[in-house]
Every structure is written in structure tokens, then in C-alpha cells.
Biotite code that builds the C-alpha atoms (Angstrom):
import biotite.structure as struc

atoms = struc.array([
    struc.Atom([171.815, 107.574, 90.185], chain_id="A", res_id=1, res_name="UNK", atom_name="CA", element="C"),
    struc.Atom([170.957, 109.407, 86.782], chain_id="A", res_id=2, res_name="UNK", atom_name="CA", element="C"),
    struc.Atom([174.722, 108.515, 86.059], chain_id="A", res_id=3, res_name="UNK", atom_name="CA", element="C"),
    struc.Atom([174.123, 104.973, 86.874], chain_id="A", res_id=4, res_name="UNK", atom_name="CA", element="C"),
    struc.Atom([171.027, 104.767, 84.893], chain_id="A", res_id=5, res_name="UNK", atom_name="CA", element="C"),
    struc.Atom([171.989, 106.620, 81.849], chain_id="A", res_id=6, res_name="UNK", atom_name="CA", element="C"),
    struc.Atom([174.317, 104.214, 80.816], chain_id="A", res_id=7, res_name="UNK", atom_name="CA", element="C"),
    struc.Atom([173.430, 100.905, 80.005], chain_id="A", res_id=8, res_name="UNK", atom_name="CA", element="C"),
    struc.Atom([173.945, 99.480, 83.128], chain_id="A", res_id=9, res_name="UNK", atom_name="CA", element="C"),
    struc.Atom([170.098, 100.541, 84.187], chain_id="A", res_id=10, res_name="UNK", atom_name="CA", element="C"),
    struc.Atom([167.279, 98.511, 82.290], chain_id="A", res_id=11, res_name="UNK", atom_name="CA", element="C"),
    struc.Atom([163.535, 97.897, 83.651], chain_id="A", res_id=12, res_name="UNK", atom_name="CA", element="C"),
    struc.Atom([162.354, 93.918, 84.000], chain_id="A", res_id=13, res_name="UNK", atom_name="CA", element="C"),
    struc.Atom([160.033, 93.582, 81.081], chain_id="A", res_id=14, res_name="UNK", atom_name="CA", element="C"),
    struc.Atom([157.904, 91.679, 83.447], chain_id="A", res_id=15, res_name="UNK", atom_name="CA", element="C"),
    struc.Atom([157.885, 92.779, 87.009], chain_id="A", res_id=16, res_name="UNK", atom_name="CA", element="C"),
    struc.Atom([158.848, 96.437, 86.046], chain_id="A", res_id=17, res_name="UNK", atom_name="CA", element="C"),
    struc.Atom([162.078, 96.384, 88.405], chain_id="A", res_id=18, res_name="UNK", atom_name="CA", element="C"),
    struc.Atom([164.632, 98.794, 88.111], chain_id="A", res_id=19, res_name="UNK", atom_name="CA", element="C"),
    struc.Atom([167.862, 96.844, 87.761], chain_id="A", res_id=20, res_name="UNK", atom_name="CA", element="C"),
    struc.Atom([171.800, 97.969, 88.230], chain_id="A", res_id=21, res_name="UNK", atom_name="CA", element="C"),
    struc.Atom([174.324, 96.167, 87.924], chain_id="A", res_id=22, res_name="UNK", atom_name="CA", element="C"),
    struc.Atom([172.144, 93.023, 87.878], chain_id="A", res_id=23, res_name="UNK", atom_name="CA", element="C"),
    struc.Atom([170.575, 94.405, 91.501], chain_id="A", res_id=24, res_name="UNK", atom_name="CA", element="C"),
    struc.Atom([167.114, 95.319, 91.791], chain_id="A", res_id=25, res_name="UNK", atom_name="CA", element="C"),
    struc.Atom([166.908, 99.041, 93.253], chain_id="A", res_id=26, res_name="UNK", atom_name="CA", element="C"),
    struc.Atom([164.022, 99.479, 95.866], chain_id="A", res_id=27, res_name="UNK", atom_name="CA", element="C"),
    struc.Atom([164.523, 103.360, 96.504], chain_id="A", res_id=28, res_name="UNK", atom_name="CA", element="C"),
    struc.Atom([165.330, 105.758, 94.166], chain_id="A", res_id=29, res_name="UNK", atom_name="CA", element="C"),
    struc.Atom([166.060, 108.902, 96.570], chain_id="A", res_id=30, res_name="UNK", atom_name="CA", element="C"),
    struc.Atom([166.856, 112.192, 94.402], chain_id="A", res_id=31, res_name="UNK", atom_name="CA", element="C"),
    struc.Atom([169.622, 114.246, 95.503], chain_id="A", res_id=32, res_name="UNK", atom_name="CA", element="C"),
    struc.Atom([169.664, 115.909, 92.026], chain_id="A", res_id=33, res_name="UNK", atom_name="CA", element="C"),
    struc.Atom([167.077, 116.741, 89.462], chain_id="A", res_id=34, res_name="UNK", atom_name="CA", element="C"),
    struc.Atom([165.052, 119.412, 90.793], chain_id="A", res_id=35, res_name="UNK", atom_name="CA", element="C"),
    struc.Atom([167.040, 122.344, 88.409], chain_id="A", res_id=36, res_name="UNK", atom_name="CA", element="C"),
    struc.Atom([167.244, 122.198, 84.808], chain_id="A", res_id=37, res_name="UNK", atom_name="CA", element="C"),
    struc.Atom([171.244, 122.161, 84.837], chain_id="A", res_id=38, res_name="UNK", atom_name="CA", element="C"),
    struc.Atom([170.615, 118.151, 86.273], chain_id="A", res_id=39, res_name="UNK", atom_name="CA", element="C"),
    struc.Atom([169.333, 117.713, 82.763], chain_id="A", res_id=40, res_name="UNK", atom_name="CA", element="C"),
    struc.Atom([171.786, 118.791, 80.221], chain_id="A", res_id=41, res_name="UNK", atom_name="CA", element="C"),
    struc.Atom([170.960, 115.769, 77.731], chain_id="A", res_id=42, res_name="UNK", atom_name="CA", element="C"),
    struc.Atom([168.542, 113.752, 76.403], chain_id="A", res_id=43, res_name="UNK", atom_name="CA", element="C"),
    struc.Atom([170.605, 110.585, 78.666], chain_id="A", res_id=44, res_name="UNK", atom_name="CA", element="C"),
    struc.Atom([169.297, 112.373, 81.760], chain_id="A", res_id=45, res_name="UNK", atom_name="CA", element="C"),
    struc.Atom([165.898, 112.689, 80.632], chain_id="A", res_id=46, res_name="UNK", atom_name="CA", element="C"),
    struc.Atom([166.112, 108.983, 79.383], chain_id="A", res_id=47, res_name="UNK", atom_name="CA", element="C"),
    struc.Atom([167.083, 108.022, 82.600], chain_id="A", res_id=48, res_name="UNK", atom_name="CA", element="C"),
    struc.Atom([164.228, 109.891, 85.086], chain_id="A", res_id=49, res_name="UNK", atom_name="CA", element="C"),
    struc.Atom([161.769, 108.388, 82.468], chain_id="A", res_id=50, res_name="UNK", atom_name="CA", element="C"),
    struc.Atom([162.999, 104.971, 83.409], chain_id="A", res_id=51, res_name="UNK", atom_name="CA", element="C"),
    struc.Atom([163.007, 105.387, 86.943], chain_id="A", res_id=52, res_name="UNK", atom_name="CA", element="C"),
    struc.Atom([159.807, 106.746, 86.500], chain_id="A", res_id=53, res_name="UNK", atom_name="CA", element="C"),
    struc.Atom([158.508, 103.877, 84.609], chain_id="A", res_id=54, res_name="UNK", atom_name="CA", element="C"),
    struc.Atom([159.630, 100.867, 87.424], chain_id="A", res_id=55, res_name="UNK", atom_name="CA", element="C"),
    struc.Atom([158.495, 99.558, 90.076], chain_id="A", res_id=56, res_name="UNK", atom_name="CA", element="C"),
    struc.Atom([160.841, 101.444, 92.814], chain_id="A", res_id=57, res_name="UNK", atom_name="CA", element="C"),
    struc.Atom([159.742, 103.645, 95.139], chain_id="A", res_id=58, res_name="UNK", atom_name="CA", element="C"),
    struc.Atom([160.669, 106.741, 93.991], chain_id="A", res_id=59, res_name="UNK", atom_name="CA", element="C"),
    struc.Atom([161.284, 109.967, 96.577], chain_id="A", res_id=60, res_name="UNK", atom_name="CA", element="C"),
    struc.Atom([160.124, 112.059, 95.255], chain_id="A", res_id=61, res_name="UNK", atom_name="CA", element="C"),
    struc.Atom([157.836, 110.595, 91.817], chain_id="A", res_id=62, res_name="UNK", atom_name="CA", element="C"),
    struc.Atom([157.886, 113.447, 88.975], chain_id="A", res_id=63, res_name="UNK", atom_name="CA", element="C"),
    struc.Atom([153.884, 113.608, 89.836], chain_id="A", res_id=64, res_name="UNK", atom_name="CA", element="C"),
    struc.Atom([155.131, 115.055, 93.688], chain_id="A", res_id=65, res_name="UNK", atom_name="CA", element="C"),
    struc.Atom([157.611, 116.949, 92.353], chain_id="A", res_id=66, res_name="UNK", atom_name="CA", element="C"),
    struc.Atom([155.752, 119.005, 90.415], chain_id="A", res_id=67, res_name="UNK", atom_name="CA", element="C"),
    struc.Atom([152.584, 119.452, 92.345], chain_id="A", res_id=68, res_name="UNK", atom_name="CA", element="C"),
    struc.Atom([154.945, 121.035, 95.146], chain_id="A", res_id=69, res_name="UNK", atom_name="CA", element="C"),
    struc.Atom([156.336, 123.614, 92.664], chain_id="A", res_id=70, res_name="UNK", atom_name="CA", element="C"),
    struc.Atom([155.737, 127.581, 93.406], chain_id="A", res_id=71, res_name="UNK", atom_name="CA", element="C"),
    struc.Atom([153.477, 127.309, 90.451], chain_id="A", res_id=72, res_name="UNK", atom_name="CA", element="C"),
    struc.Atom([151.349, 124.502, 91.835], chain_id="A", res_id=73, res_name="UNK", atom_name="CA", element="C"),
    struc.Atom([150.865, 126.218, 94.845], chain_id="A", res_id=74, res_name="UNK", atom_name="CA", element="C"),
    struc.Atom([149.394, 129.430, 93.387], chain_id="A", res_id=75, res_name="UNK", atom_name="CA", element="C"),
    struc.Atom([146.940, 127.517, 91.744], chain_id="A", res_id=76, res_name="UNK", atom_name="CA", element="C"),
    struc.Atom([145.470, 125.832, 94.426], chain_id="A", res_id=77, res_name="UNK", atom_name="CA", element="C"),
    struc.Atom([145.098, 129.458, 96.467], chain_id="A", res_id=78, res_name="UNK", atom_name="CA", element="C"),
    struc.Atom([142.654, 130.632, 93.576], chain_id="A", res_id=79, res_name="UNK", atom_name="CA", element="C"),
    struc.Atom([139.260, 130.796, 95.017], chain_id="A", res_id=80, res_name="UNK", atom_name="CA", element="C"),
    struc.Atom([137.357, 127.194, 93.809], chain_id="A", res_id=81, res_name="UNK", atom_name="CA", element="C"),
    struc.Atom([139.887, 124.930, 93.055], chain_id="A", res_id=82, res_name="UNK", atom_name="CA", element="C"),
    struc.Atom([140.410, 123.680, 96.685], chain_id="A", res_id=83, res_name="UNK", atom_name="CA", element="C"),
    struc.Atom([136.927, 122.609, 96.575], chain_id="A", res_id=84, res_name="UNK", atom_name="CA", element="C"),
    struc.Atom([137.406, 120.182, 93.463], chain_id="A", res_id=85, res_name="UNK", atom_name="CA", element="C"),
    struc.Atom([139.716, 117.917, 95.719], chain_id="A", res_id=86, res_name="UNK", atom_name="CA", element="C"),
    struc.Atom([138.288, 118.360, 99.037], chain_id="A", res_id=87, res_name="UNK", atom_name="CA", element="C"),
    struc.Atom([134.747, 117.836, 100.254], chain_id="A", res_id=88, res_name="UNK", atom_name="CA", element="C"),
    struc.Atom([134.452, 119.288, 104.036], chain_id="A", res_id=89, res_name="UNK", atom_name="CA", element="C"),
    struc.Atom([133.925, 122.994, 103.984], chain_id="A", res_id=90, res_name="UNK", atom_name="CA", element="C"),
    struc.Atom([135.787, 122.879, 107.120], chain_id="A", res_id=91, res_name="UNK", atom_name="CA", element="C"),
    struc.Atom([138.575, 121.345, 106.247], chain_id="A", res_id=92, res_name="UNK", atom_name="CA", element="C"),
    struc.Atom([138.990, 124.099, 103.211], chain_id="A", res_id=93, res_name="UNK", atom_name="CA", element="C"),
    struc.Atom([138.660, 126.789, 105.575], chain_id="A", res_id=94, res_name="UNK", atom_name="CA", element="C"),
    struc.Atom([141.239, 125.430, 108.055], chain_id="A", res_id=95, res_name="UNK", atom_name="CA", element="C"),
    struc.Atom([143.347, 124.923, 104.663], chain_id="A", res_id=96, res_name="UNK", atom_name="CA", element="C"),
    struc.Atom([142.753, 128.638, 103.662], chain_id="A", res_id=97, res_name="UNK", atom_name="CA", element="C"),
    struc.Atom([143.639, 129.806, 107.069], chain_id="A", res_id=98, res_name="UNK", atom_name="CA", element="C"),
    struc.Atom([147.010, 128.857, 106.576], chain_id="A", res_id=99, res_name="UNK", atom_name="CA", element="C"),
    struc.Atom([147.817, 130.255, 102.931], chain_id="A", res_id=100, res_name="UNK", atom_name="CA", element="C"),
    struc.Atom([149.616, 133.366, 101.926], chain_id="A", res_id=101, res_name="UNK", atom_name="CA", element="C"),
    struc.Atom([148.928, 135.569, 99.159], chain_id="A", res_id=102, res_name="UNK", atom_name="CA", element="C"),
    struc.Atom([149.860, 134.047, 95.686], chain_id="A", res_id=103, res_name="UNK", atom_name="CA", element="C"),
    struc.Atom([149.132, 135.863, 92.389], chain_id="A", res_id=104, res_name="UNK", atom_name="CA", element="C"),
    struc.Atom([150.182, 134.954, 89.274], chain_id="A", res_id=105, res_name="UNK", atom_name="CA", element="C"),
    struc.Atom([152.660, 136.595, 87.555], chain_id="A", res_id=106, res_name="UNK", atom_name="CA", element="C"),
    struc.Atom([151.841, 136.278, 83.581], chain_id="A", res_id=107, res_name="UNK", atom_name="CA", element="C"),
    struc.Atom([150.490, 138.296, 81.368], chain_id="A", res_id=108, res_name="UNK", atom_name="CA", element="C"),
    struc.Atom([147.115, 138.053, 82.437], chain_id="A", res_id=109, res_name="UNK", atom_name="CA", element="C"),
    struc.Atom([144.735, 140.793, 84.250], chain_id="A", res_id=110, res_name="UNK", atom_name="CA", element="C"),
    struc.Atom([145.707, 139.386, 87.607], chain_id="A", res_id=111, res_name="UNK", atom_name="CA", element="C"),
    struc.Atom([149.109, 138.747, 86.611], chain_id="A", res_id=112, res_name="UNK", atom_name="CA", element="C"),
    struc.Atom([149.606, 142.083, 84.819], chain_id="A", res_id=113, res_name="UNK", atom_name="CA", element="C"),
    struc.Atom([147.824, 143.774, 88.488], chain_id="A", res_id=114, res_name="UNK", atom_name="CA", element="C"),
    struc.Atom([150.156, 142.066, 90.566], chain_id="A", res_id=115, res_name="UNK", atom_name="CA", element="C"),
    struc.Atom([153.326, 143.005, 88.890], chain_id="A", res_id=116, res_name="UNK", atom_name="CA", element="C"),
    struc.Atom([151.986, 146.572, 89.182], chain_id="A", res_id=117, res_name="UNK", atom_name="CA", element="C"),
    struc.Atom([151.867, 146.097, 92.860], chain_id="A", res_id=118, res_name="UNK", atom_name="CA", element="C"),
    struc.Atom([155.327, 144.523, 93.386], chain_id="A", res_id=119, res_name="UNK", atom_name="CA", element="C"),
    struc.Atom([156.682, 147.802, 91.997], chain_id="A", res_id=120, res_name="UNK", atom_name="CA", element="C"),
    struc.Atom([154.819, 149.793, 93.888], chain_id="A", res_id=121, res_name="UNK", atom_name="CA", element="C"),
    struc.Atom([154.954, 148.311, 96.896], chain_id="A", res_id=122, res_name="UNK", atom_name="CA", element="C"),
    struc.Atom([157.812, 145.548, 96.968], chain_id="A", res_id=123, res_name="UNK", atom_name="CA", element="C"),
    struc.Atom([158.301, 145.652, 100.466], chain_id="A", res_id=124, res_name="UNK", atom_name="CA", element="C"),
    struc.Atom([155.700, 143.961, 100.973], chain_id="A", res_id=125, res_name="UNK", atom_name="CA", element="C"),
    struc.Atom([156.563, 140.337, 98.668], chain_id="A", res_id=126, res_name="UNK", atom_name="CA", element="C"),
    struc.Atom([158.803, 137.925, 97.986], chain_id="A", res_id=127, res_name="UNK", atom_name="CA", element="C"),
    struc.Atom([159.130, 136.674, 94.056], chain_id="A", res_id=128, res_name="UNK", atom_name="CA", element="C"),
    struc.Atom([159.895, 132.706, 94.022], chain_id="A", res_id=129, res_name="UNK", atom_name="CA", element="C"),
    struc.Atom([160.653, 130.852, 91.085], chain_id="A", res_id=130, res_name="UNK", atom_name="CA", element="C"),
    struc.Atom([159.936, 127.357, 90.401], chain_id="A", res_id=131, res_name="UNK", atom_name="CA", element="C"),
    struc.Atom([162.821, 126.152, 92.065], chain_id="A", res_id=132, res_name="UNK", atom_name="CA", element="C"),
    struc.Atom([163.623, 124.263, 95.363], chain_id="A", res_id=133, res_name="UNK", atom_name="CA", element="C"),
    struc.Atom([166.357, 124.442, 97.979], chain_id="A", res_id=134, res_name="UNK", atom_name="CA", element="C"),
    struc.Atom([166.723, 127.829, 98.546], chain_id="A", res_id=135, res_name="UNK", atom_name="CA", element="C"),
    struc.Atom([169.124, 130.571, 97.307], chain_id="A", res_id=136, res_name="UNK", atom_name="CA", element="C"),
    struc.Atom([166.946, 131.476, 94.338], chain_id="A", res_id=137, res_name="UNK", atom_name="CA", element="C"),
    struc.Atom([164.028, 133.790, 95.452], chain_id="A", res_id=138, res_name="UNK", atom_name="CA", element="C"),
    struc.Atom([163.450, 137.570, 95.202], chain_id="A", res_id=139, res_name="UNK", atom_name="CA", element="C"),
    struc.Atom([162.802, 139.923, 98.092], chain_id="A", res_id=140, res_name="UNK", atom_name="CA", element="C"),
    struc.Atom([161.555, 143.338, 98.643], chain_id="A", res_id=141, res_name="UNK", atom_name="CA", element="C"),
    struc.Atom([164.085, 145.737, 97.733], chain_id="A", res_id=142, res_name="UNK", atom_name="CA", element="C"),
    struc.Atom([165.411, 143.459, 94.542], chain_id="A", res_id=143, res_name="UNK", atom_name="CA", element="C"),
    struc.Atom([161.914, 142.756, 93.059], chain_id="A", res_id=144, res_name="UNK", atom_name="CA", element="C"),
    struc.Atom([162.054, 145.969, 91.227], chain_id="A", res_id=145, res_name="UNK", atom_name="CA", element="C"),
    struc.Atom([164.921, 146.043, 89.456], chain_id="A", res_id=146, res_name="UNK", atom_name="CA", element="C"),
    struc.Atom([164.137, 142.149, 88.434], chain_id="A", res_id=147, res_name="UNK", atom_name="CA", element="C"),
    struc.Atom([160.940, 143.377, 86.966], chain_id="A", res_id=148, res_name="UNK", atom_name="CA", element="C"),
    struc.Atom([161.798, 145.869, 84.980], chain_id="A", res_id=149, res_name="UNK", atom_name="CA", element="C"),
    struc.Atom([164.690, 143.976, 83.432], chain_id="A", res_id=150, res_name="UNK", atom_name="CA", element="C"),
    struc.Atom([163.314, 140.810, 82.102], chain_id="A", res_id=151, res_name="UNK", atom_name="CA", element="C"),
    struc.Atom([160.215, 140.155, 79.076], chain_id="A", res_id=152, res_name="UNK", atom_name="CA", element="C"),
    struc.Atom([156.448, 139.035, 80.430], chain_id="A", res_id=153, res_name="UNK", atom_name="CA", element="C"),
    struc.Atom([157.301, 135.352, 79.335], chain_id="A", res_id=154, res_name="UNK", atom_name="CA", element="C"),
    struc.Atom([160.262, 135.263, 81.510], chain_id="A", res_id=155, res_name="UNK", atom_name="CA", element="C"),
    struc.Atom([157.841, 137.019, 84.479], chain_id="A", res_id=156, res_name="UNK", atom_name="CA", element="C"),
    struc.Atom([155.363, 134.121, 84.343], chain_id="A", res_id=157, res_name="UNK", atom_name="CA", element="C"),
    struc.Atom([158.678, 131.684, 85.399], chain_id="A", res_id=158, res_name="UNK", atom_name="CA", element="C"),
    struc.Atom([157.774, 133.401, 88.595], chain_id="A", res_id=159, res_name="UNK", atom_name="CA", element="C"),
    struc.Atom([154.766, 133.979, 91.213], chain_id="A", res_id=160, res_name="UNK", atom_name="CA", element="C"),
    struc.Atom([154.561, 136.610, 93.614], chain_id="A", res_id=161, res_name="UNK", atom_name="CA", element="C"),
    struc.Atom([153.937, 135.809, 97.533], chain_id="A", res_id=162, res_name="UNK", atom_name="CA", element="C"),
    struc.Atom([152.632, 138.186, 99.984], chain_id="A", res_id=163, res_name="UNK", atom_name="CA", element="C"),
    struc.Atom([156.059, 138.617, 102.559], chain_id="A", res_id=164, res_name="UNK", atom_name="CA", element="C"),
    struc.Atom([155.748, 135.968, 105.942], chain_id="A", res_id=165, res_name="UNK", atom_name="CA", element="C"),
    struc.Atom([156.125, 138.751, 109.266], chain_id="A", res_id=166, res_name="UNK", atom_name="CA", element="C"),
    struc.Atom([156.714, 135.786, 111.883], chain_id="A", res_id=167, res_name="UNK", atom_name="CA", element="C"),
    struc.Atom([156.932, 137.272, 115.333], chain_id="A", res_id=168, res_name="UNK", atom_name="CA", element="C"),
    struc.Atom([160.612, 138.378, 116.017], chain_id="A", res_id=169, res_name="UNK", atom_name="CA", element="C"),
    struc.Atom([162.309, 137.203, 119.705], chain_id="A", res_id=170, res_name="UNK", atom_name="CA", element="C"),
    struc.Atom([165.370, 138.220, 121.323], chain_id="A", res_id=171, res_name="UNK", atom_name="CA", element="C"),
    struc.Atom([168.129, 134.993, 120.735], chain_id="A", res_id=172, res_name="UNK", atom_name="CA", element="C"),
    struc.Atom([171.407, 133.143, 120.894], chain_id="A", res_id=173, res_name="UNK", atom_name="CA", element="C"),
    struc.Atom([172.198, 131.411, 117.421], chain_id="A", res_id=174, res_name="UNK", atom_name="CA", element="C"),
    struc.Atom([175.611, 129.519, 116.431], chain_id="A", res_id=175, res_name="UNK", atom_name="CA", element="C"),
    struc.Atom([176.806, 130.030, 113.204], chain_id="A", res_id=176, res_name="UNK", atom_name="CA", element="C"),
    struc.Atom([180.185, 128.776, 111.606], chain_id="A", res_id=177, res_name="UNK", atom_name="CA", element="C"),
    struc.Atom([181.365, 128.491, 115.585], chain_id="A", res_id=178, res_name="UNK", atom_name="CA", element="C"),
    struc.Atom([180.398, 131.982, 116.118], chain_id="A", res_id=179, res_name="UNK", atom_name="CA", element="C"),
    struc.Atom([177.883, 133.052, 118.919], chain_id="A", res_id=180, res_name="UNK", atom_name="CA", element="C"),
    struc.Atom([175.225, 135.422, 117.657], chain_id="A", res_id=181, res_name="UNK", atom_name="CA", element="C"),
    struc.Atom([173.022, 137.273, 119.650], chain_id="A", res_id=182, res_name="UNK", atom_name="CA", element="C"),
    struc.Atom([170.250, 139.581, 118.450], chain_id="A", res_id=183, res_name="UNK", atom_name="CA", element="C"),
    struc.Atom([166.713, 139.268, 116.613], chain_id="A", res_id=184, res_name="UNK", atom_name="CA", element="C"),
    struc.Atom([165.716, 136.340, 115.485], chain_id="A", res_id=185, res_name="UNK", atom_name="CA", element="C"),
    struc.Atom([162.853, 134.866, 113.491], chain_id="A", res_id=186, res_name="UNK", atom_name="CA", element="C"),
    struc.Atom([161.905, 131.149, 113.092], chain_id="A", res_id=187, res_name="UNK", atom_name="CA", element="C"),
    struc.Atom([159.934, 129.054, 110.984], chain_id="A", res_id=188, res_name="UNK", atom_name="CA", element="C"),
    struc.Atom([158.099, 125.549, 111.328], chain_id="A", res_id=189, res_name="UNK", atom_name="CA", element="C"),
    struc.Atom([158.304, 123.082, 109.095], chain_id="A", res_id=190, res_name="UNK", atom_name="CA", element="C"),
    struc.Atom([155.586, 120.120, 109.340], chain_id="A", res_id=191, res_name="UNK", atom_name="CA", element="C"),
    struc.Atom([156.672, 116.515, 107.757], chain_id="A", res_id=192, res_name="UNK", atom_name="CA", element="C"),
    struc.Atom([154.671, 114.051, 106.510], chain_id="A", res_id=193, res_name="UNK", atom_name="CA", element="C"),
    struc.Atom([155.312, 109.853, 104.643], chain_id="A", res_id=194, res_name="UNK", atom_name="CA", element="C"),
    struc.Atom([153.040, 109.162, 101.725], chain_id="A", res_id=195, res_name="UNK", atom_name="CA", element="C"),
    struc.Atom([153.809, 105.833, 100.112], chain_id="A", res_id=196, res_name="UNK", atom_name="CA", element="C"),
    struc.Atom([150.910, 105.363, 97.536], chain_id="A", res_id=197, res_name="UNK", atom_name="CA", element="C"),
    struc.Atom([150.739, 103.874, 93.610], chain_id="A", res_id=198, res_name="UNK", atom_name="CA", element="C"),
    struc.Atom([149.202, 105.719, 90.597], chain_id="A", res_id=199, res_name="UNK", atom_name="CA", element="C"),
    struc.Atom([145.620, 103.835, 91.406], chain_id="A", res_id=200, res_name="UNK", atom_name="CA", element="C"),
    struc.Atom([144.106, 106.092, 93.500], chain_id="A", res_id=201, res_name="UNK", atom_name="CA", element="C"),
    struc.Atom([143.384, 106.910, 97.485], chain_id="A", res_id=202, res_name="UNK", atom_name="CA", element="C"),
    struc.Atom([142.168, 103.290, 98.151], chain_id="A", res_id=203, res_name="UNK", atom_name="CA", element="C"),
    struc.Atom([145.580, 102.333, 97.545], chain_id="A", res_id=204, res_name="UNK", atom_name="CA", element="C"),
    struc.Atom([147.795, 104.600, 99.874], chain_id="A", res_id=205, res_name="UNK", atom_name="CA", element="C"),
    struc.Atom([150.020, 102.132, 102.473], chain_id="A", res_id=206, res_name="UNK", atom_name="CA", element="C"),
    struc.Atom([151.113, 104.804, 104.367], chain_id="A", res_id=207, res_name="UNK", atom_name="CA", element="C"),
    struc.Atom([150.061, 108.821, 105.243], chain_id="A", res_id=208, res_name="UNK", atom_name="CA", element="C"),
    struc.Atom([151.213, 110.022, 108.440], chain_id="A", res_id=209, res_name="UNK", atom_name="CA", element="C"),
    struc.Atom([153.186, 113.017, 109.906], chain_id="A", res_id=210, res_name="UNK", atom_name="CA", element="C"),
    struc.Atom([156.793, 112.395, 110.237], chain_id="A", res_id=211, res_name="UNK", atom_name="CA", element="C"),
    struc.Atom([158.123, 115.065, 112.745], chain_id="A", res_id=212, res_name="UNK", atom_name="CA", element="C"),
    struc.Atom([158.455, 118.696, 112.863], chain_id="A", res_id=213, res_name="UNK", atom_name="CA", element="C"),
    struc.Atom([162.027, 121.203, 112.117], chain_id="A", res_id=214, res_name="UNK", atom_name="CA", element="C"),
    struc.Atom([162.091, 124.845, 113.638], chain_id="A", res_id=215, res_name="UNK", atom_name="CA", element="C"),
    struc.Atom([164.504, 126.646, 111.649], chain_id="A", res_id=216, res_name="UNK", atom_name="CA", element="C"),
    struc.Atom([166.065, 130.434, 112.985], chain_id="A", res_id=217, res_name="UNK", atom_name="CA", element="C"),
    struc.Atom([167.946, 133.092, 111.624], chain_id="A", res_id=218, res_name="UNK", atom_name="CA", element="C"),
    struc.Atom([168.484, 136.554, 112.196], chain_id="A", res_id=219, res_name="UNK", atom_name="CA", element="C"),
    struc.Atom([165.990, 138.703, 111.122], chain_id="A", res_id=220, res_name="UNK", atom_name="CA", element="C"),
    struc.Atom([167.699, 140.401, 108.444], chain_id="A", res_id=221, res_name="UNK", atom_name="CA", element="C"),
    struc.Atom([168.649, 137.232, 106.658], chain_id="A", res_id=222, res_name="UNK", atom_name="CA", element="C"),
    struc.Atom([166.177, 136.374, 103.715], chain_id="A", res_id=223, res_name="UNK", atom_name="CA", element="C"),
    struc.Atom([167.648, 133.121, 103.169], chain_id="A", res_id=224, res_name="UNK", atom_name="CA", element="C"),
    struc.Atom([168.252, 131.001, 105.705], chain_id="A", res_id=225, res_name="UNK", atom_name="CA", element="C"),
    struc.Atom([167.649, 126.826, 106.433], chain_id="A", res_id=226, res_name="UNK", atom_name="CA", element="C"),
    struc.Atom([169.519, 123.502, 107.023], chain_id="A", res_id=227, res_name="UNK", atom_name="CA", element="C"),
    struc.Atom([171.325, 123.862, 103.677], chain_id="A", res_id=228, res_name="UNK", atom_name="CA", element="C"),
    struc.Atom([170.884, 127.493, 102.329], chain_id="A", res_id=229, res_name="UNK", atom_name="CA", element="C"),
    struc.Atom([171.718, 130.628, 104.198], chain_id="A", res_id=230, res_name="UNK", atom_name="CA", element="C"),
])
């Protein structure tokens, strides 16, 4: 799409705010790319998410989503008070809370500057993510170290540390690459949910509703590991 759109083919309908191709309006802009900074190697593919940003379509996911699900984002909203500025029901937050990992910053802050000093002392227990999606690019245990040590403060605040997931182990059968695999596995749930909404506000969300469920296994000693990745 960015390909399509960066050239001159893609233009917005001054007056409706359509995103039009090839003379064809585009309902559904799906990303398959733009989620790393190699998708943007110019200002044309810049140009072009601003424009698909700027109709009508319905875009999946908008630039607002994508960043509010970053590592980053999700730190943030662990810090004691800031749940409470978007939700009401004290119940509800403490349900929320329930759920959450450890996340510390990893700046140059007192918290951030503490929780580096942990990782190295104890890296067994985390996982370093960046803000990055899709898998393949986070930091475990034994590796955090030696990351640590080797890159400045600025480039440690690209990063947040998260306190290590123990799911409970089970004896299994996997197949993988047409090979049976038997031995200790771990798995992990992922909920879904569809949110089609506008920029106006919660009176105007059409649709929020869970969409399914995936369980995803691996072996145990596999740190990566889901339908793409691993």
C-alpha cells in the first residue's frame, strides 16, 4: 500500500476525505508493513502514512493504536495513578492490575537508573523489549547483561524492562517443520478484541467486542516463539 500511495496514484477527496487509487475508493487500509523504522526509509513513506492517516478509510491499525500498544505505552500505564485518569471503577483497576507484569523504565531516571542496576544483577529474572512488534527482537536473561553494558543511557531508554512470565510448564506433543516433539512445554493466551471507532470520542464507537482467543506453545527453552516468530 505505502508503494501505491507514495506515488501519485494515491490522493484524498478534498470533500469526502476518501482515499482514492487508481480512481477506486479504498475502504481498508490493513498494514502489513510499517511497524519498524526500515518501512520508512524516505520522506515518500512518511508522506504516504500521513495520507492514509488523514482519509476517511478505516485504517487497521490508526497511528493513534499503534502507538498506544508500544512497550513504552504499556509501562506507563503500570505506574501507580495513571490507570485511574482513564478508568473510574476501582474494581475494574484492580482486576486490570491483577493482570500486569512488572514494567520499569529504563532511562536515565532514579527508577530507570534502579532498574538497570537490577537487570545486571539479577537478569534471570527479566526480559528487555524494545519498542518493536512481531517478535524476534527482545532480550532475555542471560543476554541482558552484555546488552547493557555495551550501549549509552539514551540508547537504554529505547528499551523497558519486564519482570520474566513463569507460565506453568506441562508435559506435550508439538509439530514443528513436520517433526514430532515431545517434552516441556509452555503456552500462552492471547485474548482478541474489534474496535471500530472515529477520533470523536466513546459516544462514537460502532463496534467493541472480543473477537476470539489463540493459545500459542513452545518448548520451554524457546524464548521466542508464536504464529510467525520462533
Amino acid at each position: 500500500l505505502f508503494s501505491h500511495v507514495s506515488r501519485r496514484d494515491g490522493k484524498l477527496d478534498k470533500d469526502t476525505k476518501a482515499l482514492i487509487i487508481d480512481n477506486k475508493e479504498i475502504s481498508v487500509a490493513y498494514f502489513r508493513s510499517g511497524y519498524s523504522p526500515k518501512d520508512y526509509p524516505t520522506e515518500k513513506e512518511w508522506d504516504a502514512r500521513l495520507l492514509i492517516e488523514r482519509s476517511k478509510a478505516i485504517k487497521c491499525p490508526t497511528v493513534a493504536y499503534q502507538l498506544v500498544g508500544v512497550k513504552k505505552m504499556q509501562q506507563v500505564l503500570a505506574v501507580p495513578g495513571v490507570l485511574e485518569k482513564y478508568i473510574s471503577n476501582p474494581s475494574d483497576i484492580t482486576k486490570l492490575r491483577s493482570c500486569f507484569a512488572g514494567l520499569y523504565p529504563l532511562d536515565s531516571s532514579p527508577e530507570g537508573e534502579a532498574a538497570a542496576k537490577l537487570a545486571l544483577e539479577h537478569p534471570e529474572r527479566f526480559v528487555m523489549k524494545p519498542q518493536r512488534e512481531g517478535g524476534g527482537n527482545n532480550i532475555y536473561t542471560k543476554d541482558i547483561p552484555q546488552l547493557l553494558r555495551s550501549i549509552t543511557p539514551l540508547e537504554r531508554s529505547s528499551y523497558i524492562l519486564m519482570d520474566l512470565i513463569q507460565p506453568p510448564m506441562m508435559k506435550n506433543i508439538i509439530i514443528r517443520e513436520g517433526k514430532v516433539i515431545q517434552g516441556e512445554m509452555i503456552s500462552e493466551l492471547g485474548i482478541y478484541g474489534v474496535f471500530i471507532g472515529d477520533n470523536n470520542g466513546d459516544e462514537d464507537v460502532v463496534i467493541n467486542e472480543i473477537g476470539g482467543h489463540l493459545l500459542r506453545t513452545k518448548g520451554r527453552e524457546t524464548n521466542e516463539g508464536g504464529v510467525a516468530t520462533g
